[in-house]
C-alpha positions as CSV (number, residue, x, y, z in Angstrom):
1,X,-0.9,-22.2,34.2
2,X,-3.0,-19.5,32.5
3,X,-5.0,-17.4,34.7
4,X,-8.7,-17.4,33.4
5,X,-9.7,-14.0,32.2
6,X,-11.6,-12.2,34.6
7,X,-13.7,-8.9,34.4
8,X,-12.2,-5.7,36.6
9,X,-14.1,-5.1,39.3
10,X,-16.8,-7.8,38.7
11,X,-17.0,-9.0,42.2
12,X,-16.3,-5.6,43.3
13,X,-19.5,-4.3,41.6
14,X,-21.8,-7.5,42.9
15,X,-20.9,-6.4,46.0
16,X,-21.7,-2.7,45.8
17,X,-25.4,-3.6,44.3
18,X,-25.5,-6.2,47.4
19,X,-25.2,-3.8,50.1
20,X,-26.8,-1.1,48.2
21,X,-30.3,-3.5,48.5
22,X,-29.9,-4.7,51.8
23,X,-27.1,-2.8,53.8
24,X,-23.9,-3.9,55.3
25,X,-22.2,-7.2,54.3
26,X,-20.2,-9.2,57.2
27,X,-15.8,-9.7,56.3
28,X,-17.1,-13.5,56.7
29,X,-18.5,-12.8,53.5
30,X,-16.7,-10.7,51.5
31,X,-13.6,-12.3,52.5
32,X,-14.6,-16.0,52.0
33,X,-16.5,-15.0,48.5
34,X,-13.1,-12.6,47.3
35,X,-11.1,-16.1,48.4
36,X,-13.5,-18.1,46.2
37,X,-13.2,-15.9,43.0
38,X,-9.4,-15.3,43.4
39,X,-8.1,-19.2,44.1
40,X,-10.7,-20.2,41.1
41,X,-9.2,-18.0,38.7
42,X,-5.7,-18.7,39.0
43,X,-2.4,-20.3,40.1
44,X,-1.0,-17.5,42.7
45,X,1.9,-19.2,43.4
46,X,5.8,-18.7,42.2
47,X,7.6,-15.4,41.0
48,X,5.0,-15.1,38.6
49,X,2.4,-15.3,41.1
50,X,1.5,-12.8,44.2
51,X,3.2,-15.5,46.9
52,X,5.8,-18.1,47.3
53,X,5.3,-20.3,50.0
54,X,7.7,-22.5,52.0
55,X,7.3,-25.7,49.5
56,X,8.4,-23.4,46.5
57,X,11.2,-21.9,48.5
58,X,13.1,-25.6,49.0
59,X,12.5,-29.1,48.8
60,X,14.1,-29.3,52.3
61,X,10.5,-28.1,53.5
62,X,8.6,-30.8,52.2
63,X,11.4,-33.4,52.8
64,X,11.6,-33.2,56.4
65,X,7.3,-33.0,56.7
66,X,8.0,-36.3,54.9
67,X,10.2,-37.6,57.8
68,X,8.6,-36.0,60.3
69,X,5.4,-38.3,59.1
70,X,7.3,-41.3,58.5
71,X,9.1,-41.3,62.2
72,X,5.0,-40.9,63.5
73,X,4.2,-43.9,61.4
74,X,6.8,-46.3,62.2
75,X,6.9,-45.4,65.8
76,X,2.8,-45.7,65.7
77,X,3.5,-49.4,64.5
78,X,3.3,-49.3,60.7
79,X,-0.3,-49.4,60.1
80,X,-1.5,-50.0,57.0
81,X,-3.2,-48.8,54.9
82,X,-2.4,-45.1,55.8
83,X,-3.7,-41.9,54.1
84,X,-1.8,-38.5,53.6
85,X,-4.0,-36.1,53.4
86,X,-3.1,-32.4,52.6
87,X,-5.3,-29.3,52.8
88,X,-4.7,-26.4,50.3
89,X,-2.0,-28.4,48.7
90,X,-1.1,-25.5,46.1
91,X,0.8,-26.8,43.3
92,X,1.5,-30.5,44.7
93,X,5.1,-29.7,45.4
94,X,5.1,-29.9,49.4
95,X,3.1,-33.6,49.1
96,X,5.4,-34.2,45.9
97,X,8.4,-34.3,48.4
98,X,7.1,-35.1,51.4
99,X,6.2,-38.7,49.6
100,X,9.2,-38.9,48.2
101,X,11.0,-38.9,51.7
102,X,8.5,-41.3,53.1
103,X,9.1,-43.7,50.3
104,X,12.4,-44.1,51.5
105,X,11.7,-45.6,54.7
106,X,8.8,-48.1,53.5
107,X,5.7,-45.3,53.7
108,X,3.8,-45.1,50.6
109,X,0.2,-43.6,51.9
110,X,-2.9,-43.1,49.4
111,X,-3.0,-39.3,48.8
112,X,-5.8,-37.2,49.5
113,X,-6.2,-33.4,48.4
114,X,-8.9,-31.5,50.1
115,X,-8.6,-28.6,47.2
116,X,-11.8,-26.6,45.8
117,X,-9.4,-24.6,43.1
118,X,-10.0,-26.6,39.5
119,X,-7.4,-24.3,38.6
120,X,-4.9,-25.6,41.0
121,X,-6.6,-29.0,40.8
122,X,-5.2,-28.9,37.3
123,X,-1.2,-28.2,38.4
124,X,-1.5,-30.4,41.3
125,X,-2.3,-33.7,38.9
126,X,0.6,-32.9,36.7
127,X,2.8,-33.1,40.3
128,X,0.7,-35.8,42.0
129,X,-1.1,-37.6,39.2
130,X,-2.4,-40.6,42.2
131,X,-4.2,-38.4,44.4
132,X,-7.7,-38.3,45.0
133,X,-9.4,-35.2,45.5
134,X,-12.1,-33.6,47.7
135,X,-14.0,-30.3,48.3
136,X,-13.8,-30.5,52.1
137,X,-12.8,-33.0,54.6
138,X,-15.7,-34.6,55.3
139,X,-15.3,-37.0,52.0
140,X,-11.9,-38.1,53.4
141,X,-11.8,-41.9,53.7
142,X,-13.3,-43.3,56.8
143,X,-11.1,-46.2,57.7
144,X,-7.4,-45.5,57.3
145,X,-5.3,-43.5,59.6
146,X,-4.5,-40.0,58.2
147,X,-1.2,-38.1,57.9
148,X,-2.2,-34.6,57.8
149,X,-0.4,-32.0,56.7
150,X,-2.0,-28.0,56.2
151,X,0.2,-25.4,55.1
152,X,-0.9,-21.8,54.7
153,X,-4.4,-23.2,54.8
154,X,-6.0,-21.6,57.8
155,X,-4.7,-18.3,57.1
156,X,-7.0,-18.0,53.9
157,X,-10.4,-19.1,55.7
158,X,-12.8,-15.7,56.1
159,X,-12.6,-14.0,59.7
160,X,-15.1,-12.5,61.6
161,X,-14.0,-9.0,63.1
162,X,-15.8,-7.8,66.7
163,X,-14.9,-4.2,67.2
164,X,-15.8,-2.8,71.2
165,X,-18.3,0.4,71.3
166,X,-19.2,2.6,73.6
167,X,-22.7,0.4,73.4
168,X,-20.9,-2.8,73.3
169,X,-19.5,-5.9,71.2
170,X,-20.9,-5.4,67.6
171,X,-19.8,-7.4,64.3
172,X,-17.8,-5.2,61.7
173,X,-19.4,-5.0,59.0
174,X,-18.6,-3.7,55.3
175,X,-20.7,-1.0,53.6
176,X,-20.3,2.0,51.6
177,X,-19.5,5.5,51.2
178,X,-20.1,6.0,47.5
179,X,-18.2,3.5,45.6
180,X,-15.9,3.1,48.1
181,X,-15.8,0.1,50.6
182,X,-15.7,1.3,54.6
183,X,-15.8,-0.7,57.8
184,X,-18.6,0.0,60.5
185,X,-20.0,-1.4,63.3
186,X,-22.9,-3.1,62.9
187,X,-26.2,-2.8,65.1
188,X,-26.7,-5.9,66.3
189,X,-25.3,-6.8,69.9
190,X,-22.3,-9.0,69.6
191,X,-21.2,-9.7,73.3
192,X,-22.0,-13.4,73.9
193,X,-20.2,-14.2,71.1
194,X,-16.7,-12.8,72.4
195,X,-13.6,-15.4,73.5
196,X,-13.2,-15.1,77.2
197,X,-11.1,-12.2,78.6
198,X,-11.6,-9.8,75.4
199,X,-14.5,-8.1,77.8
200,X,-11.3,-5.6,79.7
201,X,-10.7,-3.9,76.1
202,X,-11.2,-0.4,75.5
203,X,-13.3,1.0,72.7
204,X,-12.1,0.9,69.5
205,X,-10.8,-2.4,70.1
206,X,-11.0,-5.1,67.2
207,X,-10.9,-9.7,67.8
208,X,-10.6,-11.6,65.7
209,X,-12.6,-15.2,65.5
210,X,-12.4,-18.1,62.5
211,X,-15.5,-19.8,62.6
212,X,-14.4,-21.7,59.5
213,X,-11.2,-22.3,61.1
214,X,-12.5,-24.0,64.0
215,X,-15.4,-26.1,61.7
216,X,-12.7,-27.6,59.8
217,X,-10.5,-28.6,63.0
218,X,-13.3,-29.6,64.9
219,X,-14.3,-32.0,61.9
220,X,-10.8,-33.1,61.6
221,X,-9.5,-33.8,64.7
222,X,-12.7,-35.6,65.2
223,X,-11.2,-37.9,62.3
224,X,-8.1,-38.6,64.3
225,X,-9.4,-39.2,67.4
226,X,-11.3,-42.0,65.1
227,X,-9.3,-43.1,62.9
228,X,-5.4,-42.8,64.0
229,X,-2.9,-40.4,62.9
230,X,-1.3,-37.0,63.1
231,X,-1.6,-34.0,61.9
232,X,0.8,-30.8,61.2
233,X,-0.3,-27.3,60.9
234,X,2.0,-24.8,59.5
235,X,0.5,-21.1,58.9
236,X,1.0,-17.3,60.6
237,X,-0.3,-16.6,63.6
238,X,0.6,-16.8,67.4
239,X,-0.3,-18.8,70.1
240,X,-2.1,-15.9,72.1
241,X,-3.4,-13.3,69.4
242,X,-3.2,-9.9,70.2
243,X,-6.7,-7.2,69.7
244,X,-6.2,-6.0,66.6
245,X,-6.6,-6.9,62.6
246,X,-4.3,-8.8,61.1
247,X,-6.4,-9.0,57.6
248,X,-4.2,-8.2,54.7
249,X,-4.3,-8.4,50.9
250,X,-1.1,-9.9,49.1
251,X,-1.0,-9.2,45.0
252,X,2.3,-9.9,43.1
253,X,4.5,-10.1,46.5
254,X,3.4,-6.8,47.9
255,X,0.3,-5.4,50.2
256,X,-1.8,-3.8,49.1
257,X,-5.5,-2.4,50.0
258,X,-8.0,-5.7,50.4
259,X,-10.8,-3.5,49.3
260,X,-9.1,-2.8,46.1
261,X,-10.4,-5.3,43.4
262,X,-11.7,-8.1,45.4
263,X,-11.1,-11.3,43.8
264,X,-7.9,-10.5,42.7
265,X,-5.6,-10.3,45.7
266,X,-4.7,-13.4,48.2
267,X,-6.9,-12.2,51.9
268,X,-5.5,-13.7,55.1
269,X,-5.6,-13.0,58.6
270,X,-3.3,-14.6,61.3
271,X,-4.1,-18.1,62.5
272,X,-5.2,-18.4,65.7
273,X,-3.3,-21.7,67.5
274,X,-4.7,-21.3,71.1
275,X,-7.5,-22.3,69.5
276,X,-6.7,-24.9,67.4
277,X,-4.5,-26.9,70.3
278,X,-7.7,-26.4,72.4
279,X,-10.0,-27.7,70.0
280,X,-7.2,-30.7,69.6
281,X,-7.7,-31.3,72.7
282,X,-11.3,-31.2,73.3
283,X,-11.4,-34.1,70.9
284,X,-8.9,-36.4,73.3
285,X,-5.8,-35.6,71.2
286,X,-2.7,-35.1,71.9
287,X,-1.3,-31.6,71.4
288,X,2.1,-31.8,70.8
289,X,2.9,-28.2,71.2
290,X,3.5,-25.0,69.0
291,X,7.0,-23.8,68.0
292,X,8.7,-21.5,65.1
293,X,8.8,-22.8,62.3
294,X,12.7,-22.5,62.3
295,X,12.8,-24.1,65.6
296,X,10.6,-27.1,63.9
297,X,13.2,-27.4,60.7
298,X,16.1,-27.1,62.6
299,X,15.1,-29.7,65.1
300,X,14.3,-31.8,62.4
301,X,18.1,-31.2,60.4
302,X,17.5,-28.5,57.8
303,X,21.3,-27.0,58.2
304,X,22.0,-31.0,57.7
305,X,20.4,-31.4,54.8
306,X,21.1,-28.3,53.1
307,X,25.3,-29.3,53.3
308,X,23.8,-32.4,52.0
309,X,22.4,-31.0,49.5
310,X,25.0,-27.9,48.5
311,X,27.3,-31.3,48.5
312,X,26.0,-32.9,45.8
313,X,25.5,-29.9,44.0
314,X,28.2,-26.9,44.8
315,X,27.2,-24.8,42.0
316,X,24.0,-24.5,43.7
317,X,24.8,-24.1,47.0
318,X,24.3,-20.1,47.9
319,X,20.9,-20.8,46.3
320,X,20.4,-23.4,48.8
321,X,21.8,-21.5,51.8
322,X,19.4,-18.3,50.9
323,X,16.5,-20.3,50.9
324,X,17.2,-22.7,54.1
325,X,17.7,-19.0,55.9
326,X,14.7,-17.7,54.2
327,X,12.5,-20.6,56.0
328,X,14.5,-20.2,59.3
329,X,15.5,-16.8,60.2
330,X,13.6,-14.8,62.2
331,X,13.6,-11.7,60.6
332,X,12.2,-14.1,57.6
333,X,9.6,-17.2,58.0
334,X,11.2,-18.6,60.8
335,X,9.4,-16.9,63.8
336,X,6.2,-15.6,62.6
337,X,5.3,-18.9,61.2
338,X,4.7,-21.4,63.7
339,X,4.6,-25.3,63.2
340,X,1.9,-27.4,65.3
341,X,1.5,-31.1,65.8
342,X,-1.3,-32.9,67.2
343,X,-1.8,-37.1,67.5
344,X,-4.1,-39.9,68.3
345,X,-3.7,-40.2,71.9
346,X,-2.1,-43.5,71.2
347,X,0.3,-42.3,69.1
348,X,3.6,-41.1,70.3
349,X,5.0,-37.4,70.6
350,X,6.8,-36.0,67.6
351,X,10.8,-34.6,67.1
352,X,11.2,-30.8,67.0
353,X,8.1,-30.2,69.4
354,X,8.3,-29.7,73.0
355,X,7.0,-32.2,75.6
356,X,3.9,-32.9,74.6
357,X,0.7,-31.8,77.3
């Protein structure tokens, strides 16, 4: 895929004259807006890209989200019809194998893509070409039970940042000294707004919220609590964040400054799942826990498969030992991405998750 041509510094300069006429901008902005321009301008993925995630590493990835569904879905009692449904779907290559695998055992779900990229729209047809496609997930169907699957979606939604001052909670805010871009605090007070226990920090101390984070669950989970289903969320993050910012800027596979040419860089911030399982819950489903996403794939058979697979084609098979240990290992993707299920409350618990609360 060709990346549309886009201006140096466009974005960069609307910004500049934004602030310049009326003063600090919020990271919920500039974020979600840098987000916009960069997904609609290109396909990031692959070596040729600025990231490769777990899908494009191995098939085994999709695969066993495939059987992980399936198992939900037979042990649910077949309903019919059934949905998938996949948020941020990239190039189509996770939902590509995931319904390949659930084929296989008498699954063959209507496929819904909640994607706003036209670019990516474009590359996920060629992979995909029966799925339907939506700018958010409140177009999803209605009637069916959904099969959701969201990886290294949440990551990309736009943070807010508190940062503690000797006068209190206040929202930080993006302005400028010169041409440069520079965090401050801004004036308004920002305490009601903070998560319960952050009020012990010192000053100086940053939290991090996702409103748009928790809008999309809440809207989500809200569908299966309706509707049936399950859903699996696999993204960076931890259970309990940490204070602290965990925004970074990712262009061809390295960090780099996320002030530096906004709309050309991939933002994300580290998911918060404490909040997501509560929000899960607040609907009436049932969380089925958080684990590493090695612990997920190896519950589910990955070192299986990938003999399997190295079987039935040895010529490949140090290829497909790097990349199972690049999804599993913890010094790779294995423990800093985490895998979470939730379920109807009707629906039963899922293999490679603990017992579910």
């Amino acid at each position: 895929m060709t990346t549309l041509p886009e201006p140096d510094g466009e974005l960069a300069e609307i910004f500049r004259r934004l602030i310049r006429n009326t003063g600090p901008i919020s990271l919920v902005q500039f974020m979600g807006e840098s987000n916009a321009r960069y997904y609609a301008t290109r396909d990031p993925l692959g070596g040729a890209g600025d990231f490769v995630t777990a899908p494009e590493i191995s098939q085994m990835f999709g695969e066993l989200i495939g059987l992980w569904l399936a198992d939900m879905w037979i042990n649910s009692g077949r309903e019919e019809p059934v949905s998938y449904v996949e948020l941020g779907p990239g190039r189509g290559t996770l939902a590509k194998d995931a319904l390949r695998a659930m084929k296989r055992y008498g699954l063959e779900p209507a496929v819904h893509f909640v994607e706003t990229s036209r670019t990516l729209r474009e590359v996920q047809l060629a992979a995909v070409p029966q799925a339907q496609w939506h700018d958010d997930v409140s177009t999803l169907p209605w009637d069916d039970p959904l099969l959701v699957v969201a990886n290294e979606f949440f990551d990309a939604l736009p943070v807010r940042q508190l940062v503690r001052t000797e006068e209190g909670w206040r929202e930080r805010m993006i302005a400028l000294d010169g041409d440069d871009f520079v965090f401050v605090a801004g004036k308004q007070p920002m305490d009601a707004a903070m998560p319960a226990g952050a009020g012990d920090l010192p000053p100086g101390s940053i939290v991090e919220t996702c409103p748009a984070a928790a809008a999309v669950a809440y809207e989500l989970f809200h569908r299966l609590a309706e509707q049936g289903g399950c859903a699996l969320v696999f993204d960076y993050g931890a259970q309990r964040p940490d204070a602290g910012s965990t925004l970074q800027a990712v262009r061809a596979h390295r960090k780099v400054d996320p002030f530096e040419t906004p709309g050309s860089a991939d933002l994300t911030a580290h998911v918060d799942f404490g909040t997501l399982a509560n929000i899960a819950e607040s609907r009436g489903l049932r969380n089925l826990g958080t684990v590493g996403q090695g612990d997920w794939l190896r519950a589910l058979g990955v070192e299986a498969r990938a003999q399997a697979l190295a079987k039935a084609a040895p010529h490949y098979a140090e290829d497909i030992d790097a990349a199972m240990h690049r999804l599993i290992d913890a010094d790779q993707m294995g423990r800093l991405f985490k895998a979470m299920g939730v379920a109807h409350a009707a629906w039963p618990g899922g293999a490679g998750f603990a017992q579910p609360s």
